[in-house]
N, C-alpha and C positions, 0 to 999 in steps of 0.2 A: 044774858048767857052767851047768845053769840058774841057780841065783844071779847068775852073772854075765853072765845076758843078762838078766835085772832090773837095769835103771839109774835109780837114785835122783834124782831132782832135788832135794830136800829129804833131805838126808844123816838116816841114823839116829842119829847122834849130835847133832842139835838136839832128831830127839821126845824123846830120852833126858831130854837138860837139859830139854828141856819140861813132861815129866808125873814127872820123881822116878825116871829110870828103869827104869819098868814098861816091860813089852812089849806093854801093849795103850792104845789113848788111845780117844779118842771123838769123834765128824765131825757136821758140820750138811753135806747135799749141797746144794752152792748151785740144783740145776736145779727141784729142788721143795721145800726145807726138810724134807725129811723125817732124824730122827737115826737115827744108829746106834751103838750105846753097845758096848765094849771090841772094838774096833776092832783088829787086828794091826798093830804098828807096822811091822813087816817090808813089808807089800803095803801102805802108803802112799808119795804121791811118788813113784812109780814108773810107767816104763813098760819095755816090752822093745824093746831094743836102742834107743833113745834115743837116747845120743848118736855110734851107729855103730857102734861098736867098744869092746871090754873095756879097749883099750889105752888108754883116753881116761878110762873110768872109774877103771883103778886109777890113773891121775895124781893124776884128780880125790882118791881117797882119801887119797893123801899128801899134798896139801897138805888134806884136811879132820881130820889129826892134829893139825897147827898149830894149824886155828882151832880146834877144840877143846879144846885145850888153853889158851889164851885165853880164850874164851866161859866156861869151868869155871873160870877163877881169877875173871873178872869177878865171877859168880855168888858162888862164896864173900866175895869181897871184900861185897858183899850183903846176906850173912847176917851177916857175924861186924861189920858198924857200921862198920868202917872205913873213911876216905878213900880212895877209889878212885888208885889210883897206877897209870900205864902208862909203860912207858918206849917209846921214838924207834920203839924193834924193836916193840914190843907194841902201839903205836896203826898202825902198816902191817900189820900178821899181821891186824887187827882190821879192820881198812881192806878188806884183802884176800878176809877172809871175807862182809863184806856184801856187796861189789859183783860177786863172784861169786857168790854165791848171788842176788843179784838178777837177773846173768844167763841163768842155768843154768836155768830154769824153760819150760814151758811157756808160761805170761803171755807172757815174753821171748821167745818164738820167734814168738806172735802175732803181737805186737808189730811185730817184724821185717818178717816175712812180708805184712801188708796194706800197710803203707808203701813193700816193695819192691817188691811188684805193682802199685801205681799210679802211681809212679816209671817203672817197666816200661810200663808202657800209654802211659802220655803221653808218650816219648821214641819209641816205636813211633807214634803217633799226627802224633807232629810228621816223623815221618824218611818216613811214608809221605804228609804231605801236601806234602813239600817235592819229592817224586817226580812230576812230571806227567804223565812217560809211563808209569808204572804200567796197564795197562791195565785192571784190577782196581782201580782207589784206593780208589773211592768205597765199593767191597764192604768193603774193608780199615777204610776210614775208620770207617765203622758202626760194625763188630766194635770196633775199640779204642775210642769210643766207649761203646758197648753194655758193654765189658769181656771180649768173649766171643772172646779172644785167645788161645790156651795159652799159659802162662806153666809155665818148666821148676819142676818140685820141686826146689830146695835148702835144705830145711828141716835138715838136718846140718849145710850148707854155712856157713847163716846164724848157725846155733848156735852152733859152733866158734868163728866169726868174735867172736861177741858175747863169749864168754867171756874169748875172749883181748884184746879191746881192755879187757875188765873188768881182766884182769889188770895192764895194764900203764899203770892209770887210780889205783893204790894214791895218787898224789901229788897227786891231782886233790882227797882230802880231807883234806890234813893242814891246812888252813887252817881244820878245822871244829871246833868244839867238842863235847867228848861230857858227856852228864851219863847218870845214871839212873833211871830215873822208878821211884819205889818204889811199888805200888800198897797206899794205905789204903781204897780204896771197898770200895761194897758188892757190886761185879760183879771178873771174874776178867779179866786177860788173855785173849786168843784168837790163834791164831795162824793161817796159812792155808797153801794149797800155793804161794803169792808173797810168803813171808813180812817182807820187804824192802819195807818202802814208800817210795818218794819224793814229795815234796808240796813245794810251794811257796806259805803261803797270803800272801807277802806282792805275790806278784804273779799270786793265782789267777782274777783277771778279765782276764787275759789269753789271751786264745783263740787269736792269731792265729800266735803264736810259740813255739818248744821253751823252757820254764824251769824244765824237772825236767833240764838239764844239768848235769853234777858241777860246773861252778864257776858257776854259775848264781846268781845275787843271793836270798839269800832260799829257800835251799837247806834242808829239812828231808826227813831221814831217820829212821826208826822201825823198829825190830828187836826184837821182845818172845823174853823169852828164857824167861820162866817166868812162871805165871799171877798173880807179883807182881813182877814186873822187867821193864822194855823199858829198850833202848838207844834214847837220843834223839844225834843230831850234828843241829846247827844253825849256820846264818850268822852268827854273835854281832856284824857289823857291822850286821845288821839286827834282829835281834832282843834283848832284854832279859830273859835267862834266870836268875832267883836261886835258885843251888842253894847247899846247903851241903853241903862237900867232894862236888862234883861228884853230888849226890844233888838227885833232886827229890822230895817228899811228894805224893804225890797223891791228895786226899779228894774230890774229887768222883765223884760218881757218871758224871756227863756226861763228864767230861775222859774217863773209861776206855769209857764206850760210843763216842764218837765216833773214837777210838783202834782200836775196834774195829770200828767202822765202814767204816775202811780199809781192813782186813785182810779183813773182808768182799769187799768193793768190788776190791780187789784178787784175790782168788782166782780160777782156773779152774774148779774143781770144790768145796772144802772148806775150810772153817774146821775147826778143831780144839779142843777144851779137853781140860783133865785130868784132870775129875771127872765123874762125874756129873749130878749135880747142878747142873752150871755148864750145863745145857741150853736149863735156858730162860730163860737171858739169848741166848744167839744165836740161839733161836727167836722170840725177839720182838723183837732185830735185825733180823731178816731179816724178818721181818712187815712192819716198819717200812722198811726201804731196798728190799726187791724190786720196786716199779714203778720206781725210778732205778737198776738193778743192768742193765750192758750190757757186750758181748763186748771184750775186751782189741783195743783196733788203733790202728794211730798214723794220724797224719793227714799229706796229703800238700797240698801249697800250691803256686802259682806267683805269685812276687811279682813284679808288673809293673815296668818302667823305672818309675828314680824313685823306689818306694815303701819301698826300705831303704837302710840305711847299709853298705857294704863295704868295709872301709879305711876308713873316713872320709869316704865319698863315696856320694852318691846312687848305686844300680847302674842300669850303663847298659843292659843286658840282662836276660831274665827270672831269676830267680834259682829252681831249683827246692828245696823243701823237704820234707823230711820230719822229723815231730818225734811223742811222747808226749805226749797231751794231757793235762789235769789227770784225775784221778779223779774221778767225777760226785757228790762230795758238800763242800759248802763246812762246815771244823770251825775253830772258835773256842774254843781251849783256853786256859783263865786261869792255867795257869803261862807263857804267853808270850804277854806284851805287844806291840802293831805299832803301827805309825804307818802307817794310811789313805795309799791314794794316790788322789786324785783326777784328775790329768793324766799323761801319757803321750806324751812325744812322740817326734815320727818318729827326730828325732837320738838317742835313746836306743837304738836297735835297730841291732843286727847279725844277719850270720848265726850262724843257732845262739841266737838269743834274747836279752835284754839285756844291757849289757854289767854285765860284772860289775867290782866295785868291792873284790872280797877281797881281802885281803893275805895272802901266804902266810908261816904261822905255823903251826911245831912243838906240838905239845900238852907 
């Protein structure tokens, strides 16, 4: 019974594929960089009662047979030099496993959670100043304001919620291309408790709008799956990726720290490696990005008449938004080429972020 009020957000069959198996790994804690070496894989990624109920975890475990079983042929496909091959069934199982794990996290409940209480406030905000005979307004007005509203706990609510749009988002990346990044450097893979990155560097000077959305121009995602493999899917209308048979080499050193950089940057509590010895490469990561390292939360916007495109058309009322902002670190990785953007204009934007330009294509 207690096992099963332990719920995993980062399934134990990724540390598995992660560290060769063992049942113990090793953590950097993001709050002070302090390590802690042969680590229980069991009491990682975990909290109790999580996602509410057992009933919700043992789903989660059947469909985390699938991906694994997946992720494990990935991996051999890998080792043994061959072309990577997935068929129609094998790129959605795979589809399926990152965007759920992307959801299923702490990070992603963050995430939720700030953007839906400022959402919350300013609707509260707007409905009590449209009230006149309120005879309290002005108390009111403060408070929401100030922020100092109660806003209900539905941190289950929002979870649930997120998983399940994850689920039925599997189509949202068959237009993406996957390769492999095989790492030749001198530093290992890392992987985090948000293991799942989304980044978008070709429109990462974009502040004002969502462009970590799945069909989103310029769409890159990153999944390491062992301290010499990551999953890369990318925009390939944007971007110029040359692999061979779906593999990438990767000798830099920089390419694999700023890689891991993310995984940093992305985490709530830990990075992870496999070795020992891989320490103090993520202690001198973390050296390095801890004054840019800040709390997972999405941003909340109100775009005035006018200032976007909806349909097609300037909106004629305020439009409210809430989105994922970029991760606070800009990486320039030389297996993939961009083209600069210098101008940005207003007709380019919709709700939900630029319009996207993919064509949807089967891998």
């Amino acid at each position: 019974m207690s096992e099963k009020l332990l719920h995993h957000f980062v399934p134990r069959y990724y540390f598995r594929l992660f560290n060769g198996g063992k049942r113990f790994i090793h953590l950097l804690r993001r709050a002070n960089g302090s390590v802690v070496r042969f680590a229980s894989v069991r009491g990682q990624c975990a909290r109790r009662k999580f996602y509410g109920s057992t009933a919700i975890e043992n789903s989660l475990a059947d469909l985390e047979g699938h991906h694994a079983t997946v992720l494990s042929a990935i991996t051999q496909f890998a080792r043994t030099g061959r072309a990577l091959s997935l068929s129609v069934e094998g790129f959605n199982i795979l589809s399926q496993a990152i965007l759920l794990q992307r959801s299923r996290t702490p990070r992603a409940l963050n995430v939720l959670v700030s953007g839906g209480k400022d959402l919350l406030l300013h609707v509260f905000h707007e409905y009590v100043k449209s009230r006149i005979d309120l005879p309290n307004r002005e108390t009111l007005l403060a408070a929401a304001r100030a922020g100092n509203v109660p806003v209900p706990n539905r941190d289950v609510v929002e979870l649930i919620m997120s998983m399940s749009i994850s689920l039925r988002s599997v189509a949202a990346l068959s237009d993406l291309s996957l390769v492999l990044l095989r790492n030749a450097s001198a530093f290992p893979f890392l992987m985090s408790d948000a293991p799942v990155v989304l980044y978008n560097r070709h429109f990462w000077h974009e502040k004002s709008y969502g462009v970590l959305g799945f069909q989103s121009r310029g769409l890159l995602i990153f999944f390491p799956l062992t301290p010499a493999l990551q999953l890369m899917l990318y925009d390939a209308t944007t971007y110029s990726v040359t692999a061979s048979d779906s593999v990438v080499v990767v000798f830099a050193d920089s390419d694999v720290a700023q890689l891991n950089a993310l995984q940093l940057h992305s985490s709530v509590e830990a990075v992870y490696f496999a070795e020992p010895e891989h320490a103090s490469h993520a202690h001198d990561l973390y050296r390095l990005h801890r004054p840019l390292l800040s709390a997972a939360t999405s941003e909340f916007l109100v775009h005035s008449p006018g200032s976007i495109m909806v349909d097609g058309k300037p909106n004629v009322n305020d439009v409210m938004h809430v989105f994922e902002p970029h991760l606070p670190v800009l990486v320039d990785l030389s297996f993939i080429p961009r083209t600069p953007i210098t101008t940005w204009g207003s007709s380019g934007f919709c709700v939900g972020g630029p319009v996207s330009s993919r064509k949807r294509r089967l891998p």
